[in-house]
PASEBA-1860 file (N, C-alpha, C; in nm, 3 decimals):
! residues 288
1> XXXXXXXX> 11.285/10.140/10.180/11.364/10.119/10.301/11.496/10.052/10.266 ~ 11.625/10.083/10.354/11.726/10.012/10.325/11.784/10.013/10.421 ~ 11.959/9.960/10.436/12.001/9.921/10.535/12.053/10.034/10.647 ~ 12.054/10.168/10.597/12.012/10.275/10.660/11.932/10.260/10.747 ~ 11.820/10.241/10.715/11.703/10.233/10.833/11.693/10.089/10.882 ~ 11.824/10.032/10.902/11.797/9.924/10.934/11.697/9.800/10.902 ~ 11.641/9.819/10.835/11.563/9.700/10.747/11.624/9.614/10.613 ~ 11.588/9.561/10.584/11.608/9.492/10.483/11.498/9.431/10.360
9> XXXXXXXX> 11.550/9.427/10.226/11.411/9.388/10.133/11.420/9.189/10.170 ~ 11.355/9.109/10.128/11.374/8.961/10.079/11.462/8.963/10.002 ~ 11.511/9.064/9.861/11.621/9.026/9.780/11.705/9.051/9.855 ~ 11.752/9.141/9.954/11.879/9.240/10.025/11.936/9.056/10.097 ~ 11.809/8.992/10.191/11.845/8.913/10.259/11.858/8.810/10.206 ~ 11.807/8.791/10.076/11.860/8.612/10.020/12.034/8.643/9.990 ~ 12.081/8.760/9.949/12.160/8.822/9.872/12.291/8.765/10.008 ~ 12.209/8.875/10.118/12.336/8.813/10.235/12.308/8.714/10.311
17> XXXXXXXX> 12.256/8.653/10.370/12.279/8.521/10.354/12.275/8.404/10.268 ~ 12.303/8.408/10.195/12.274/8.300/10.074/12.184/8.198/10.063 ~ 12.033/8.278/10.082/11.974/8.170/10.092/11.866/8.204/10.001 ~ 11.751/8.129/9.934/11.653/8.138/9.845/11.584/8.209/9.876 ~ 11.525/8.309/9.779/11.414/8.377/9.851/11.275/8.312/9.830 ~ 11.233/8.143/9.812/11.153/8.065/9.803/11.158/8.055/9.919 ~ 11.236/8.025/10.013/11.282/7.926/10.153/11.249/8.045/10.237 ~ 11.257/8.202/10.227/11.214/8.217/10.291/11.063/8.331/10.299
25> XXXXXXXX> 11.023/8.285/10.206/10.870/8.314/10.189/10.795/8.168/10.231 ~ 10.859/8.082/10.256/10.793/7.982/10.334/10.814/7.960/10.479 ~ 10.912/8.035/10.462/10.932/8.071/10.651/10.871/8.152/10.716 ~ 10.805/8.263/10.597/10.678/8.366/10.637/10.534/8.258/10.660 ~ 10.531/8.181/10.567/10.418/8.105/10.515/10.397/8.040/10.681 ~ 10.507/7.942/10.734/10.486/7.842/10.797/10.485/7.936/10.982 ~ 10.526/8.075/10.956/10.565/8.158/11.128/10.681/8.136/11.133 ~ 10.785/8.060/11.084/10.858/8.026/11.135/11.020/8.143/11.151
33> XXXXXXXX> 10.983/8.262/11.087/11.022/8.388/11.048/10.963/8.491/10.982 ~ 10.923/8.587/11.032/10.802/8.669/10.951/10.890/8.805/10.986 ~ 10.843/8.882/10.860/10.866/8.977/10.853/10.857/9.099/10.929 ~ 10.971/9.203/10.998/10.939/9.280/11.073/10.797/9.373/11.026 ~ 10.780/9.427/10.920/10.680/9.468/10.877/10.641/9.421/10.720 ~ 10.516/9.483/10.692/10.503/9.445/10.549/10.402/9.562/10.455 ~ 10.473/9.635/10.382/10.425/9.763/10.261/10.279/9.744/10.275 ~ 10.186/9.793/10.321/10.044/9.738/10.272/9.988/9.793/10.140
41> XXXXXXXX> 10.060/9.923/10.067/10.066/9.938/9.935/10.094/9.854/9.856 ~ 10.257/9.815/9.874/10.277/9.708/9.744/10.339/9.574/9.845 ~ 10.301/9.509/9.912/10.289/9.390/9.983/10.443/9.350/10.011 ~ 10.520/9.449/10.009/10.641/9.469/10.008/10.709/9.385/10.166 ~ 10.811/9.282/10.148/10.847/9.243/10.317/10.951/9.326/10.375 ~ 10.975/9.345/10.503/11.157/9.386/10.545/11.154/9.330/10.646 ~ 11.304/9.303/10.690/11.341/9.259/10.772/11.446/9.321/10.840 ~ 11.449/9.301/10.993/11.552/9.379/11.100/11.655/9.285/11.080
49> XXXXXXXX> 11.729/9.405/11.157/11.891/9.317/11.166/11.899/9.169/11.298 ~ 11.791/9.206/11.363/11.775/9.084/11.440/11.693/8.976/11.392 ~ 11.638/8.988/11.285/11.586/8.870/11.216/11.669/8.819/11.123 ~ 11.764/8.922/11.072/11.906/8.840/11.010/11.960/8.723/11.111 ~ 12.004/8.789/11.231/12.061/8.671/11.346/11.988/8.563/11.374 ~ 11.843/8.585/11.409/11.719/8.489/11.361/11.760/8.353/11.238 ~ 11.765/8.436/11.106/11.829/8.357/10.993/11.958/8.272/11.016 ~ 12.045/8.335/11.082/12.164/8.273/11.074/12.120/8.194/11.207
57> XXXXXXXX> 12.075/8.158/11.296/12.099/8.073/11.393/11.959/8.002/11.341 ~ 11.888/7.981/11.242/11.804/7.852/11.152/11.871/7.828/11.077 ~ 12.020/7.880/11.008/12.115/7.814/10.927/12.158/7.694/10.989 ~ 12.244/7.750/11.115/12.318/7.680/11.196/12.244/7.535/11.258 ~ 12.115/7.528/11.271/12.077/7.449/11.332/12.041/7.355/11.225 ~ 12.000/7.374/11.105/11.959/7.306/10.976/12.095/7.234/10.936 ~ 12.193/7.316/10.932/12.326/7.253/10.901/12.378/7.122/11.014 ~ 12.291/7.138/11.140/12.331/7.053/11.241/12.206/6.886/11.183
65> XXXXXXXX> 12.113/6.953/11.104/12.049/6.881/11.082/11.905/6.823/11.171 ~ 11.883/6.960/11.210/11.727/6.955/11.287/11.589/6.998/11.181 ~ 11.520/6.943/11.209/11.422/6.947/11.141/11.320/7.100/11.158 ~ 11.267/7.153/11.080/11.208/7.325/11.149/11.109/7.321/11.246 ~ 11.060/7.211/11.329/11.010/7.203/11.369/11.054/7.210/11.506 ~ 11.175/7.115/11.502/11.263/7.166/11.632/11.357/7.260/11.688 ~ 11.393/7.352/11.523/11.460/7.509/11.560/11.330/7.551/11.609 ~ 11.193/7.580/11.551/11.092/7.655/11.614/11.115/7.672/11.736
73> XXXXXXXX> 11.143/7.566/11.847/11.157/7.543/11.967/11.296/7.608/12.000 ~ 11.374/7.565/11.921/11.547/7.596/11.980/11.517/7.738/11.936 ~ 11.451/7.839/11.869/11.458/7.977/11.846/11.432/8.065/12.020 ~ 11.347/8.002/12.074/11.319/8.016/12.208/11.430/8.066/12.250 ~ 11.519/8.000/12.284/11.652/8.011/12.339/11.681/8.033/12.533 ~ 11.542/7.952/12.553/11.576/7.979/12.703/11.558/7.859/12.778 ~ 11.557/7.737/12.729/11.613/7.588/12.791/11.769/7.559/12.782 ~ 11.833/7.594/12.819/11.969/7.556/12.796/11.990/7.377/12.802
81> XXXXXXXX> 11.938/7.322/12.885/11.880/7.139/12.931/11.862/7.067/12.821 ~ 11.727/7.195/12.766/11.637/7.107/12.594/11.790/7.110/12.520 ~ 11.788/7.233/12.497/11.918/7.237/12.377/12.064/7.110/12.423 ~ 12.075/7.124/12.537/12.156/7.001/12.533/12.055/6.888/12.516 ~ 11.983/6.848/12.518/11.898/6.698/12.507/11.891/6.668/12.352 ~ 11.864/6.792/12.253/11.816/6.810/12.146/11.948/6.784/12.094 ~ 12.063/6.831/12.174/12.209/6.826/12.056/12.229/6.667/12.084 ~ 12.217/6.663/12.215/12.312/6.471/12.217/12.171/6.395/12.129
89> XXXXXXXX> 12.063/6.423/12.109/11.954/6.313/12.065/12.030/6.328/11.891 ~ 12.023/6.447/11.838/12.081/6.449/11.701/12.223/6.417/11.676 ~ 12.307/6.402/11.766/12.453/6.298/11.781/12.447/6.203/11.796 ~ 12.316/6.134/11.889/12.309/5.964/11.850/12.280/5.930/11.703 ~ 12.148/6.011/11.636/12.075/5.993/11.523/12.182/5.953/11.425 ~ 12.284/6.082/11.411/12.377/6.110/11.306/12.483/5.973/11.353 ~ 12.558/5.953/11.457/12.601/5.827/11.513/12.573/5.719/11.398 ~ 12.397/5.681/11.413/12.344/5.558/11.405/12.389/5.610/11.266
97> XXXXXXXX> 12.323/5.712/11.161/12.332/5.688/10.994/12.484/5.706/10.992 ~ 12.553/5.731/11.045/12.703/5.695/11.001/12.728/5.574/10.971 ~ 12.698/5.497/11.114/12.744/5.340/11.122/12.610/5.268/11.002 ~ 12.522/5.289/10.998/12.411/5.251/10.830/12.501/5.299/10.716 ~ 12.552/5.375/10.687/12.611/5.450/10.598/12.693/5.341/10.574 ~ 12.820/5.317/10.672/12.925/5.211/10.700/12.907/5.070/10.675 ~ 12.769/5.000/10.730/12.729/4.941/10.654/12.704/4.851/10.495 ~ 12.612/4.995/10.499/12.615/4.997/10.307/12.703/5.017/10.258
105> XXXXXXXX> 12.822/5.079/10.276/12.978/5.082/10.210/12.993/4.934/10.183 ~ 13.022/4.883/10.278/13.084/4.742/10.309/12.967/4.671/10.221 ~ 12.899/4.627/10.236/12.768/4.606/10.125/12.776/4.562/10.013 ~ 12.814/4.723/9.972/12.812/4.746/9.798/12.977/4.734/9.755 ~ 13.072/4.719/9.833/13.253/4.695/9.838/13.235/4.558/9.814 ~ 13.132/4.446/9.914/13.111/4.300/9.873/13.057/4.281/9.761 ~ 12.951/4.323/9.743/12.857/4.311/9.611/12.923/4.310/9.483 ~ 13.035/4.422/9.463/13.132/4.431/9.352/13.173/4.340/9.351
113> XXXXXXXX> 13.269/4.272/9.479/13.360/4.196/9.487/13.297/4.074/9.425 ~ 13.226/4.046/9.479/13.132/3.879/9.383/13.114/3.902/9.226 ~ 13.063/4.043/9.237/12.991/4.047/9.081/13.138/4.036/8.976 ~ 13.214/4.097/9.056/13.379/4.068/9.003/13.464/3.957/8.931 ~ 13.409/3.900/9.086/13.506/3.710/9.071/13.374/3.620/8.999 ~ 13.241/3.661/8.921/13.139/3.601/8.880/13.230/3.645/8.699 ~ 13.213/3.786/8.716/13.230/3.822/8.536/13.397/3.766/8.531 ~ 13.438/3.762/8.597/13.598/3.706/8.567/13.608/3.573/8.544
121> XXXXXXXX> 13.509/3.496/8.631/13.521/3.355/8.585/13.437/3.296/8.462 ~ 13.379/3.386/8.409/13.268/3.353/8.302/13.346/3.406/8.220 ~ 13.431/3.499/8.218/13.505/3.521/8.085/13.651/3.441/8.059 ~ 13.661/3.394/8.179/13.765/3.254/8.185/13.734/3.184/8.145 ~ 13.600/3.094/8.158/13.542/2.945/8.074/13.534/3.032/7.910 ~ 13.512/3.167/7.898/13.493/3.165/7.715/13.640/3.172/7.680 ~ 13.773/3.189/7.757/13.871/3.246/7.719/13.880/3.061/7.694 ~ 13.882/2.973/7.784/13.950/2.844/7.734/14.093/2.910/7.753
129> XXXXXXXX> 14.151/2.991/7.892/14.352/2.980/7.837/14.388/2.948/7.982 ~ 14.329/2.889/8.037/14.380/2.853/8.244/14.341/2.671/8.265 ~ 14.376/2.608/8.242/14.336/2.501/8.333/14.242/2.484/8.470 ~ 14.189/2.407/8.464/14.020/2.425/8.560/14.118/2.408/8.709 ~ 14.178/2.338/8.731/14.259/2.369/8.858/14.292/2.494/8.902 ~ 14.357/2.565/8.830/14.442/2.646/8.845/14.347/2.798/8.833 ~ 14.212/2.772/8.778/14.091/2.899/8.832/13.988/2.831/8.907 ~ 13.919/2.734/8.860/13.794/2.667/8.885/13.764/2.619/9.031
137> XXXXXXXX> 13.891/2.519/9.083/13.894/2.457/9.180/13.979/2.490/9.272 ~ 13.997/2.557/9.399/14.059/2.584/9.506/14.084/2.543/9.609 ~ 14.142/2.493/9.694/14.145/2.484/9.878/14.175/2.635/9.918 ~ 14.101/2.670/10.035/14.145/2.784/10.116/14.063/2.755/10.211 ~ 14.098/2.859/10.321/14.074/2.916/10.428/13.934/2.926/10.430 ~ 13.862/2.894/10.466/13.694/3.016/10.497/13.664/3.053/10.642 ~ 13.648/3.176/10.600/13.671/3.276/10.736/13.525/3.260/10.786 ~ 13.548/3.290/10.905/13.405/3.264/11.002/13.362/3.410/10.990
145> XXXXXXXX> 13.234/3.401/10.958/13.163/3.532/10.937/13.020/3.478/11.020 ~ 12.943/3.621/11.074/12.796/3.583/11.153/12.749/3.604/11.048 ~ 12.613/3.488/11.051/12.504/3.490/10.959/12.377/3.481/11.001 ~ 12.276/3.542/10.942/12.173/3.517/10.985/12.120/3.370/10.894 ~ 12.050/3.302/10.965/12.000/3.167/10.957/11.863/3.127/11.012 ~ 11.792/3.044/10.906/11.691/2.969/10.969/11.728/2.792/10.892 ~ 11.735/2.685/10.986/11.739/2.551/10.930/11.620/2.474/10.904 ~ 11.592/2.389/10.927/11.459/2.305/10.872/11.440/2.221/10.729
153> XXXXXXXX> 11.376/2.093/10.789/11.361/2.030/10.656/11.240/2.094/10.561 ~ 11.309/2.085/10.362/11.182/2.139/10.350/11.212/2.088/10.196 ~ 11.120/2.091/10.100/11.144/2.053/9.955/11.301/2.116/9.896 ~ 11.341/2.079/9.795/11.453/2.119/9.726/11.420/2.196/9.628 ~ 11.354/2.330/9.593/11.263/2.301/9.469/11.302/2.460/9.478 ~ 11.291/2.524/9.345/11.284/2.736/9.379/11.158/2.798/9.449 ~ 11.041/2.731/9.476/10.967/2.745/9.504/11.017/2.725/9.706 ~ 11.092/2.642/9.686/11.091/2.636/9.849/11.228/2.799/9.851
161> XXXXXXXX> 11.326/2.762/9.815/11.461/2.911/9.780/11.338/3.017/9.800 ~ 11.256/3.046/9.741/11.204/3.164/9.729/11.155/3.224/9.888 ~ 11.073/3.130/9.906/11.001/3.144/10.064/11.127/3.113/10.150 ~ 11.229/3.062/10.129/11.314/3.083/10.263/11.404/3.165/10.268 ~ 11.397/3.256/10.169/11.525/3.375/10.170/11.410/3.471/10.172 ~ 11.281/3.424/10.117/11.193/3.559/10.190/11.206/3.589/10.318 ~ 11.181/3.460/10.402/11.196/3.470/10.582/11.343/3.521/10.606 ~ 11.446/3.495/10.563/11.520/3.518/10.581/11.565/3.717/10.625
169> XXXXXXXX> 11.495/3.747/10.495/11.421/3.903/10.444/11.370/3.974/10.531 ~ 11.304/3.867/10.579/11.152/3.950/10.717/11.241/3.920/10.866 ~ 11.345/3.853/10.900/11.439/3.846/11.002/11.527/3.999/10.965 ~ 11.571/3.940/10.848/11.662/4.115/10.878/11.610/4.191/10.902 ~ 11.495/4.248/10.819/11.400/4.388/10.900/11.364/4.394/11.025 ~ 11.353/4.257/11.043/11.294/4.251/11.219/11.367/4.302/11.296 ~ 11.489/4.276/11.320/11.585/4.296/11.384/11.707/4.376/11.318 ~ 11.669/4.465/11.208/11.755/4.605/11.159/11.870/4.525/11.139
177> XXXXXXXX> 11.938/4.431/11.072/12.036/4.382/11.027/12.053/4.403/10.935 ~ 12.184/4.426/10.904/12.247/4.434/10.721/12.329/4.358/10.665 ~ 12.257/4.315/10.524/12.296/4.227/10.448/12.473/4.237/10.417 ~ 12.525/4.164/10.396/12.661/4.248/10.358/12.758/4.105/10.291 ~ 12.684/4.019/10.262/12.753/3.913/10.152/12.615/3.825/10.086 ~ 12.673/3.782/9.972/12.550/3.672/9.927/12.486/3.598/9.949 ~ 12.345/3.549/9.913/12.273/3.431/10.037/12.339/3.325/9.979 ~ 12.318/3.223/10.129/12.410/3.093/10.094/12.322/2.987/10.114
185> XXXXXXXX> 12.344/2.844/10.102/12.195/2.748/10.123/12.359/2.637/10.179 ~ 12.310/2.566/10.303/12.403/2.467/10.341/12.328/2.309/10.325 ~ 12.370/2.248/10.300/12.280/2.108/10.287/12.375/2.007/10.393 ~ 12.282/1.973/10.489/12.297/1.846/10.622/12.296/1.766/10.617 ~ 12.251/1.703/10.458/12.217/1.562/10.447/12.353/1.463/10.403 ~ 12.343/1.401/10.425/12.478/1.282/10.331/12.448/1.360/10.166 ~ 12.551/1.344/10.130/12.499/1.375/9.938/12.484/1.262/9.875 ~ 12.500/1.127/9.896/12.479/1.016/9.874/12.341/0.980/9.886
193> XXXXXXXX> 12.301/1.051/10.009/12.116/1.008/10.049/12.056/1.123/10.072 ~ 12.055/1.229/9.940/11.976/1.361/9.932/11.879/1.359/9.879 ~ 11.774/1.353/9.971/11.638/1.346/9.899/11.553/1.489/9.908 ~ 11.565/1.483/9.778/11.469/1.667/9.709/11.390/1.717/9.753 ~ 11.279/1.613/9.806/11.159/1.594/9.868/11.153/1.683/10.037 ~ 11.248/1.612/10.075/11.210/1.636/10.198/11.403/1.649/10.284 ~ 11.480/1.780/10.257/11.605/1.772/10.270/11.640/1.837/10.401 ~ 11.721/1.871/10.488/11.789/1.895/10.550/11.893/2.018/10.520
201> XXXXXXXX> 11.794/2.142/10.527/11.842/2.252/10.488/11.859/2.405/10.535 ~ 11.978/2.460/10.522/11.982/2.582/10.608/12.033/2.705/10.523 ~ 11.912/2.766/10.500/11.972/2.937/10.441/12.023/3.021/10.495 ~ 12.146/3.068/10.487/12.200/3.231/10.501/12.233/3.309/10.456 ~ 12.246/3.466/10.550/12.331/3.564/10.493/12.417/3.604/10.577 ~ 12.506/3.674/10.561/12.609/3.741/10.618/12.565/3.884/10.661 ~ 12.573/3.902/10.814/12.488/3.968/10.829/12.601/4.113/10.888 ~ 12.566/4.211/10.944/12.633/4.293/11.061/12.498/4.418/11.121
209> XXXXXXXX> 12.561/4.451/11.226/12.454/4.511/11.314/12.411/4.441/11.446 ~ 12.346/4.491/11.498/12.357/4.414/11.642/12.288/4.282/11.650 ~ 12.361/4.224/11.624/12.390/4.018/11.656/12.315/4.013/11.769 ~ 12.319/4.053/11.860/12.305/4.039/12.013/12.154/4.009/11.979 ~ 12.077/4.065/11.943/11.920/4.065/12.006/11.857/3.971/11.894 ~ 11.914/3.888/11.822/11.856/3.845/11.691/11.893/3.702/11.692 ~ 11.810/3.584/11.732/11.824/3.454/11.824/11.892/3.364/11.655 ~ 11.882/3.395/11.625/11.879/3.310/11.470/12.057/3.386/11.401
217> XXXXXXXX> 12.121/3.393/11.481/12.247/3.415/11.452/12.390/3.351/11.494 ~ 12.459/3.287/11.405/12.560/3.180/11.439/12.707/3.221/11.330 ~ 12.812/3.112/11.373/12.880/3.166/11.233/12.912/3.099/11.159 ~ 12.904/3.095/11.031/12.946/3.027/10.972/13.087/2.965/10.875 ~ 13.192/2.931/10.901/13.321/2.890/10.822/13.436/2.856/10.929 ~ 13.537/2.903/10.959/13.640/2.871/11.021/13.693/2.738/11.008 ~ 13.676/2.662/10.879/13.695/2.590/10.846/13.796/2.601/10.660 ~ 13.866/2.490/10.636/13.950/2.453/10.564/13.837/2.412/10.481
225> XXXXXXXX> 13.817/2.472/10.303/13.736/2.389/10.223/13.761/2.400/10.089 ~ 13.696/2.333/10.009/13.744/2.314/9.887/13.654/2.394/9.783 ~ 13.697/2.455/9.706/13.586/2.585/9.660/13.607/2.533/9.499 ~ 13.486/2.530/9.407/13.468/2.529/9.290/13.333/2.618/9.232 ~ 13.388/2.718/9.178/13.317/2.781/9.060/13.186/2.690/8.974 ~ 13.067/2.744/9.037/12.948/2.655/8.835/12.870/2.785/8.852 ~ 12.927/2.796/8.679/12.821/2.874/8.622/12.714/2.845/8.530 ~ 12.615/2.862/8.535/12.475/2.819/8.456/12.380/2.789/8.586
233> XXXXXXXX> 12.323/2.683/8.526/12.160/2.686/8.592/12.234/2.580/8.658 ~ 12.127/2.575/8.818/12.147/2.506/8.924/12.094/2.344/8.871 ~ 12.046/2.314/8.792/12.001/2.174/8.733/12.137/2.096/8.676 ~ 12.204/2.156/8.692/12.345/2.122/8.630/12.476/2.115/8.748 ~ 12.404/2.145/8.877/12.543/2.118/9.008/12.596/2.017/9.012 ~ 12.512/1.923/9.038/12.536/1.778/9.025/12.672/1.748/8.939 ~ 12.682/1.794/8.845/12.817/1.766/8.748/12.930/1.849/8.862 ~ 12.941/1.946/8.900/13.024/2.029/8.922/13.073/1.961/9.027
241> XXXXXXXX> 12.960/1.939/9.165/13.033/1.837/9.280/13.077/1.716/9.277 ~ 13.012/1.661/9.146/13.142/1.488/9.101/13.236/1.550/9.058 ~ 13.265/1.669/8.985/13.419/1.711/8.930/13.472/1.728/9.068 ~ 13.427/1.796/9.153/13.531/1.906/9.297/13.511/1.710/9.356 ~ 13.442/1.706/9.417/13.491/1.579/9.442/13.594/1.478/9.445 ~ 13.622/1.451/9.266/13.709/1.387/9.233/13.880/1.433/9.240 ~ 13.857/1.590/9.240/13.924/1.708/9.281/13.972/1.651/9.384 ~ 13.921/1.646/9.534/13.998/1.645/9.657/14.010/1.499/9.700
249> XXXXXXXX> 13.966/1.378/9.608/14.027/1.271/9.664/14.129/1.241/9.560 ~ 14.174/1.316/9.477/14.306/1.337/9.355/14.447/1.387/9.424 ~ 14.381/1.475/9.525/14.444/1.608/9.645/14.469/1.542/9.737 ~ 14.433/1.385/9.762/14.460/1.364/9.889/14.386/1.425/10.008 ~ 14.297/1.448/9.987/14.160/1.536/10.070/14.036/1.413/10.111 ~ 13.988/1.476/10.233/13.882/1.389/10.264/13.750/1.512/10.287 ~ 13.660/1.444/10.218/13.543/1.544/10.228/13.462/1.527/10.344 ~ 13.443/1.617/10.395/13.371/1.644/10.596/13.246/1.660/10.597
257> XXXXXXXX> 13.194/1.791/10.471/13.060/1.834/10.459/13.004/1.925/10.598 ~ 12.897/1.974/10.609/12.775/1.978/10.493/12.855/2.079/10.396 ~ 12.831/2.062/10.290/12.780/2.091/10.146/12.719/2.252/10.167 ~ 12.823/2.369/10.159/12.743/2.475/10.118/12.748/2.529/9.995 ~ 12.626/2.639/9.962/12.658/2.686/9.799/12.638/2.872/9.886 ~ 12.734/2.958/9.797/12.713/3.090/9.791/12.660/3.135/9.657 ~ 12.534/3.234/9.641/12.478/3.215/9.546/12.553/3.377/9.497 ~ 12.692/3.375/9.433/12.702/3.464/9.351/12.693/3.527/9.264
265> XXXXXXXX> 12.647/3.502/9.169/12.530/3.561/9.046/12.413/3.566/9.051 ~ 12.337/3.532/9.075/12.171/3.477/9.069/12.029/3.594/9.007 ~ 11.961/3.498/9.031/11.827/3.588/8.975/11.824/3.775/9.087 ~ 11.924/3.788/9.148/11.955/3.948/9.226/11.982/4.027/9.104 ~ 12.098/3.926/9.040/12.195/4.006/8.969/12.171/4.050/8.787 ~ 12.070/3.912/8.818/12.066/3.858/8.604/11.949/3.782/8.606 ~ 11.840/3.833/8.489/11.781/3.724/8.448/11.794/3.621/8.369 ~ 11.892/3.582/8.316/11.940/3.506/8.282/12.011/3.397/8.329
273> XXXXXXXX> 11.944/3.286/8.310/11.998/3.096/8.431/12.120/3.119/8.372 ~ 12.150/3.110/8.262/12.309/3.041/8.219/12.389/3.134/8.273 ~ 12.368/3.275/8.297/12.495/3.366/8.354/12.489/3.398/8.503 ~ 12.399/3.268/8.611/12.479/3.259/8.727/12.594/3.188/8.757 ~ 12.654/3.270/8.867/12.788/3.156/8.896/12.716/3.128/9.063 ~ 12.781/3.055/9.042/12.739/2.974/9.232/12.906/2.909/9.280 ~ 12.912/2.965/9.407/13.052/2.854/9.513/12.998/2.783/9.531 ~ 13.080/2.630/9.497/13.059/2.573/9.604/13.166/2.525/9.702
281> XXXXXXXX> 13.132/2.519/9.846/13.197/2.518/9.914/13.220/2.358/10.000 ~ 13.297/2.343/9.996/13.322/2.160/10.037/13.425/2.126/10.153 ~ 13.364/2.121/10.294/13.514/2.123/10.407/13.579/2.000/10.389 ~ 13.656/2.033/10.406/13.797/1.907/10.362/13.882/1.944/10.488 ~ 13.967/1.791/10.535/14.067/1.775/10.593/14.154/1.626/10.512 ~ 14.242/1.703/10.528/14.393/1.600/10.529/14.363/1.459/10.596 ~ 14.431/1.354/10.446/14.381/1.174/10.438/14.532/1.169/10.516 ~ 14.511/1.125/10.601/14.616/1.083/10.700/14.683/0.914/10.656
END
């Protein structure tokens, strides 16, 4: 048979429409297109010219991104209602993974950006050619960004870090939020009377997605602060905030607090303690 008699083989039709002739021996398999007839000599398929149009309007709808379960239905072709319900439901869908998509851009655009200003400043302390002012220690701006947050007193210890950026973890899923900067840990206490034991402490992240329905969301920065670079293990901060310290009452700075850290390197990025870097972040205002 050929296109003379109006039929077609499976090769004739993968050939013109460009499609596998796997894909559509499973379209025989599943009903979802079957063959006008079939050779019962040599098990031979063909197909009409209206099962070509068949083909091309399961192109069209696959390309729209429906699943075959719901062309089965749209093959019908006599709800005009469904087919609009079915097109706006797959324009929200596609909507939503755009703005997820958008998301994760922004995400992985931050993620660089840290992993960036982490390998730049670690190859600054081996270079020894900048003065610690002039990379190490900063005043700027910090921009108010929403974060997701939980506060509470609780040990100082990795063992407590671990379980509260887990919760932290099980909030974003809860409420479909996306991560989109590094977790941060803020400390409430005086730093003079920080006790390990039992501290005054609040984890975040930087979050986006709908804020609205997710009670544990605030913002955090809009404040003037004093930023210093430590890289290595967190057993070693202590040195870094008597240096920034001595930093902003040198500056003519008065330190406001709380005390946050952004954890830009960390056990995410490296197993290795000595090659995290951590901000820390210190609000300061002008000694009048």
């Amino acid at each position: 048979m050929s296109e003379e008699n109006d039929l077609y083989t499976v090769g004739q039709i993968s050939n013109m429409c460009n499609i596998p002739i796997k894909t559509l021996r499973y379209y025989d398999e599943i009903g979802l297109l079957l063959p006008e007839c079939v050779d019962k000599q040599n098990n031979y398929r063909y197909y009409s010219k209206m099962q070509v149009l068949y083909l091309n309007i399961i192109k069209h709808f696959r390309a729209s991104g429906f699943s075959l379960e719901d062309i089965r239905a749209l093959l019908k072709r006599e709800d005009l209602a469904m087919l609009e319900k079915k097109l706006e439901e797959k324009l929200q869908q596609s909507s939503k993974k755009i703005q997820e998509l958008g998301y994760l851009c922004e995400k992985l655009e931050i993620d660089i950006k840290y992993l960036k200003m982490g390998k730049d400043f670690s190859e600054y302390l081996e270079a020894e050619n900048e003065t610690w002012d002039k990379k190490g220690i900063e005043i700027k701006n910090i921009p108010a960004t929403p974060v997701l947050f939980t506060r509470y007193r609780c040990a100082s210890n990795p063992g407590s870090y671990i379980k509260r950026f887990s919760e932290l973890g099980a909030l974003l899923e809860k409420y479909n939020l996306y991560r989109v900067g590094p977790t941060m840990a803020i400390f409430h206490d005086n730093y003079t009377e920080f006790d390990y034991s039992n501290a005054d402490i609040e984890v975040c992240l930087p979050v986006a997605g709908n804020l609205l329905e997710c009670p544990n969301i605030r913002e955090f920065g809009g404040f003037q602060g004093v930023t210093m670079l430590h890289k290595g293990h967190y057993s070693k901060m202590p040195e870094s905030y008597g240096m920034a310290l001595k930093w902003i009452e040198a500056k003519g700075y008065e330190y406001i607090g709380p005390a946050a850290e952004n954890y830009i390197i960390d056990t995410t990025s490296t197993g290795l303690e000595e090659n995290y870097v951590t901000e820390i972040i210190l609000p300061v205002s002008l000694c009048y």
